[in-house]
GULUM-541482 format. One line per 4 residues: their letters; for each residue z, x, y of C-alpha. Coordinates in pm, whole numbers. Layout:
<atoms>
A> Z:X:Y  ...;
</atoms>
This chain:
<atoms>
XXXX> 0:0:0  -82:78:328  221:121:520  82:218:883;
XXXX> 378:470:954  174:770:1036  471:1056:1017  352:1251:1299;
XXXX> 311:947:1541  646:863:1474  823:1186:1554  634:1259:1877;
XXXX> 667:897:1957  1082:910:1882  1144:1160:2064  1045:1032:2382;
XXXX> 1159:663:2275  1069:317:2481  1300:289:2768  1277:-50:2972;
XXXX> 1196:84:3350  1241:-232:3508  1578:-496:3472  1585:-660:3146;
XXXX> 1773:-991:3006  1897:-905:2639  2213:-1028:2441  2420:-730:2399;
XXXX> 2492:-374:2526  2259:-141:2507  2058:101:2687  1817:-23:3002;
XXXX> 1958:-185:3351  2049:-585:3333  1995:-779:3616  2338:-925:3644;
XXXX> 2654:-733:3760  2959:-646:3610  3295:-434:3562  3104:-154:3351;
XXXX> 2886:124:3344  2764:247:3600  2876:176:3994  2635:-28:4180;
XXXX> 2823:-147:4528  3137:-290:4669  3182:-658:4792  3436:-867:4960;
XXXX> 3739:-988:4753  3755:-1357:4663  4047:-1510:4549  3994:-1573:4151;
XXXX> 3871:-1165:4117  4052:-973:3813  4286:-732:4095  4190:-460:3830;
XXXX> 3913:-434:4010  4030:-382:4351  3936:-77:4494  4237:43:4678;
XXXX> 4154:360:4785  3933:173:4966  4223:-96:5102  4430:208:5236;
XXXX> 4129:330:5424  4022:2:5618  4374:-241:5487  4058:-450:5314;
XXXX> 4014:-571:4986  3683:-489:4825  3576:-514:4461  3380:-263:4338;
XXXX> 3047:-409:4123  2939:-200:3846  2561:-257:3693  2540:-309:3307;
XXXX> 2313:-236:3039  2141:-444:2779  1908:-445:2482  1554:-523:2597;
XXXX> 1317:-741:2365  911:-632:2319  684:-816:2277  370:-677:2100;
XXXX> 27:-894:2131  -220:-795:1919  -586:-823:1888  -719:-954:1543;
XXXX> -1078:-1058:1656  -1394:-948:1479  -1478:-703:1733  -1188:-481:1657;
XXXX> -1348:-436:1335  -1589:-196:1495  -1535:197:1345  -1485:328:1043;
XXXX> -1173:489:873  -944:639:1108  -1207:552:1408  -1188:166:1280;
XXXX> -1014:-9:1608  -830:-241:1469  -665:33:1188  -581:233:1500;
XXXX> -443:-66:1670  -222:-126:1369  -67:208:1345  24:178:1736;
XXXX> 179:-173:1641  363:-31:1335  502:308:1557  635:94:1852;
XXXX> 777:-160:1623  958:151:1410  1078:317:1712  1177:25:1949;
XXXX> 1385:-125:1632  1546:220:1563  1673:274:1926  1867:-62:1866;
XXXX> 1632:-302:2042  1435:-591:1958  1038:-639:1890  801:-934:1832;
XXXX> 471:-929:1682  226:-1197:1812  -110:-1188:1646  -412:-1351:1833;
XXXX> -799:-1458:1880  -936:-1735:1949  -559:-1862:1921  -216:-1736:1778;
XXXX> -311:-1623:1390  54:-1494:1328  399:-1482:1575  699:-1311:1442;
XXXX> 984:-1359:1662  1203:-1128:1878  1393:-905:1576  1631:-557:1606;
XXXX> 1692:-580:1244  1553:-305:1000  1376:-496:790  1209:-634:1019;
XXXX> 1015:-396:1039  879:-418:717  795:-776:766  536:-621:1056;
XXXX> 417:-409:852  338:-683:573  163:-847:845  -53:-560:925;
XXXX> -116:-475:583  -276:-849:502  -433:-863:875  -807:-917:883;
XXXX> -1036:-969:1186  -1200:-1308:1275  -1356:-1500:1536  -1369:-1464:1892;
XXXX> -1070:-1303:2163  -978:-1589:2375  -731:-1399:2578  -601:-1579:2845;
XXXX> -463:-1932:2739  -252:-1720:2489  -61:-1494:2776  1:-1773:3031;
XXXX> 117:-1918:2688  357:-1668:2652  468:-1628:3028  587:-1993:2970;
XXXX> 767:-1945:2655  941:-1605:2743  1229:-1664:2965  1412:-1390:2906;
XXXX> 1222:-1037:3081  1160:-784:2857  814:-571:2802  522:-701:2666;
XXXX> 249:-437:2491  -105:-550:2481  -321:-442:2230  -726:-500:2269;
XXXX> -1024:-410:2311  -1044:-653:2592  -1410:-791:2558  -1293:-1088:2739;
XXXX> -1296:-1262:3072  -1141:-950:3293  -1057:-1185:3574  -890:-1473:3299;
XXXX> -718:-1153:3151  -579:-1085:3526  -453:-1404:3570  -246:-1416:3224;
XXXX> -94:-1084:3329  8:-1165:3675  158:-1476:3521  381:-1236:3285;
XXXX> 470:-1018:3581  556:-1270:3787  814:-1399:3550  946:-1052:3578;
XXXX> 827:-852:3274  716:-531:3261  372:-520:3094  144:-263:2948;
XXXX> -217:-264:2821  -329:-61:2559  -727:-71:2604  -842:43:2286;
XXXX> -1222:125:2224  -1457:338:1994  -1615:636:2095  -1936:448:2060;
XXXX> -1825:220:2278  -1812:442:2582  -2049:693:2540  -2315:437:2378;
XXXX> -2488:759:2147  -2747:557:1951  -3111:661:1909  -3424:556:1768;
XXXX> -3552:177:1680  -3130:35:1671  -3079:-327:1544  -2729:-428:1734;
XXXX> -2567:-746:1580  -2315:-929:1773  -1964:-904:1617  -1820:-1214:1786;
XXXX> -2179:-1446:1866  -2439:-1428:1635  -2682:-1198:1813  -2937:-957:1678;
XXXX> -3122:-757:1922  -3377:-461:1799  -3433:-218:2086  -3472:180:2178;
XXXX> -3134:217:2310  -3231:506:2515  -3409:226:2749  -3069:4:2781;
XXXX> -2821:307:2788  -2849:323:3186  -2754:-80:3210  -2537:-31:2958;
XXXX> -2322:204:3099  -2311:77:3437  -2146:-228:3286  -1907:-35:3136;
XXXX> -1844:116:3418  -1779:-176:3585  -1572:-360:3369  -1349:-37:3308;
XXXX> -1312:-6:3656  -1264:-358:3743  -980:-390:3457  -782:-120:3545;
XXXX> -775:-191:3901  -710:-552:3834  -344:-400:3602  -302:-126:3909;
XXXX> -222:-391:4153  -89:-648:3959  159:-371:3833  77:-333:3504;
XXXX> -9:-3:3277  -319:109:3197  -337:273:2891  -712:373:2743;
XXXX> -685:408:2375  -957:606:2248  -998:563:1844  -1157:945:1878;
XXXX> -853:1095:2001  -580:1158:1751  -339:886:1837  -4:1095:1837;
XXXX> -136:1275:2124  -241:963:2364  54:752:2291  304:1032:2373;
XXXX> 159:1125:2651  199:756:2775  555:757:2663  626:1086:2852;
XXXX> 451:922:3162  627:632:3168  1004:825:3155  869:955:3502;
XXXX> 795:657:3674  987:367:3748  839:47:3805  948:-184:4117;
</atoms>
């Protein structure tokens, strides 16, 4: 059985661990900032002194300064839950072996969903396409993990991505902010797909999107009389793809462009996942990225 826990992706990825970088909601201590105050932790500010307040918490070094009384507020820290979305439509089929997208997009799921449960927090795994194919719910429990990786191991692609109803679906259900990790291709709607982000940042999560493509995919190498089939439409086209390469990559262009601006300003990551490049060395470099900057 294929278990998807590539060794080497896990210990890079460990090492550097998943650390929430904006306020999370979870249900018990644990390592990233909550957004509500209290009487641990780490000191956050001082405030007025109602009557009702434990006196433990007086800060009288403070009352012998100014003959005030002043609480001092401390911040706490939670457990964060993920939330993975991944892509399970027929064009993530594209690739073969190690190249296949959809393989590499399952061995991303499986090495966030290892290390996120292992640092104590929780993870979901909500499979789309056209519409949800398989939702886990919100677990920190070891075998949990296992159950993901069942999932991925009986996971086969079909039918269109229909992105878009499925995240504003989401911001809706998900009260609690946490981090959500897309996984996709992204041959969608960019401007639908902008919309069902902003709706998840607005409810205060902090999201990331893991564009994965093929190498063929963004340097189009074909040559010769090429037959291209449609993997989500039933298309055939026979051309000379030296004639359509120019087009070609200006769209790409384009829509790269337009997709990572559109997460830049709506404050999401932009991670491009290229199935070419060993995926140890892209993911950690994300991870190590991420421990430097701090979202707002």
């Amino acid at each position: 059985m294929q278990t998807y826990l590539d060794p080497e992706v896990i210990a890079r990825a460990q090492a550097l661990g998943v650390k929430a970088r904006t306020v999370v909601e979870g249900l018990r201590v644990g390592d990233h900032k909550s957004p509500y105050r209290g009487f641990s932790v780490e000191f956050v500010q001082h405030r007025e002194y109602v009557p009702g307040d434990d006196i433990r918490h007086i800060d009288w070094k403070g009352y012998g300064r100014s003959e005030r009384y002043t609480i001092k507020q401390f911040e706490q820290e939670t457990n964060f839950a993920c939330h993975l979305m991944l892509d399970a439509s027929r064009s993530m089929l594209y690739g073969e072996d190690e190249t296949n997208k959809l393989e590499y997009a399952k061995v991303l799921t499986a090495a966030l969903s290892y290390v996120i449960v292992h640092q104590r927090d929780s993870v979901s795994l909500n499979v789309f396409d056209e519409s949800w194919r398989t939702r886990l719910p919100a677990s920190g429990q070891p075998g949990h993990v296992q159950t993901i990786l069942e999932t991925l191991e009986s996971l086969e692609p079909r039918d269109k991505t229909s992105m878009a109803p499925l995240l504003h679906d989401l911001a809706q259900r998900v009260r609690r902010r946490g981090l959500f990790f897309l996984i996709s291709d992204c041959f969608d709607d960019v401007e639908s797909i902008l919309g069902g982000l902003q709706h998840l940042r607005f409810g205060g999560h902090e999201v990331t999107v893991f564009h994965v493509l093929h190498p063929d995919e963004v340097d189009f190498p074909f040559s010769g009389m090429v037959k291209f089939d449609g993997m989500e439409d039933n298309i055939k086209l026979l051309t000379r793809p030296q004639l359509i390469r120019p087009a070609y990559r200006r769209a790409l262009k384009k829509f790269l462009e337009d997709l990572q601006l559109g997460c830049e300003q709506n404050r999401c990551d932009y991670v491009p996942m290229n199935t070419g490049r060993p995926l140890q060395e892209t993911l950690t470099e994300y991870l190590a990225r991420r421990q430097r900057v701090r979202l707002m």
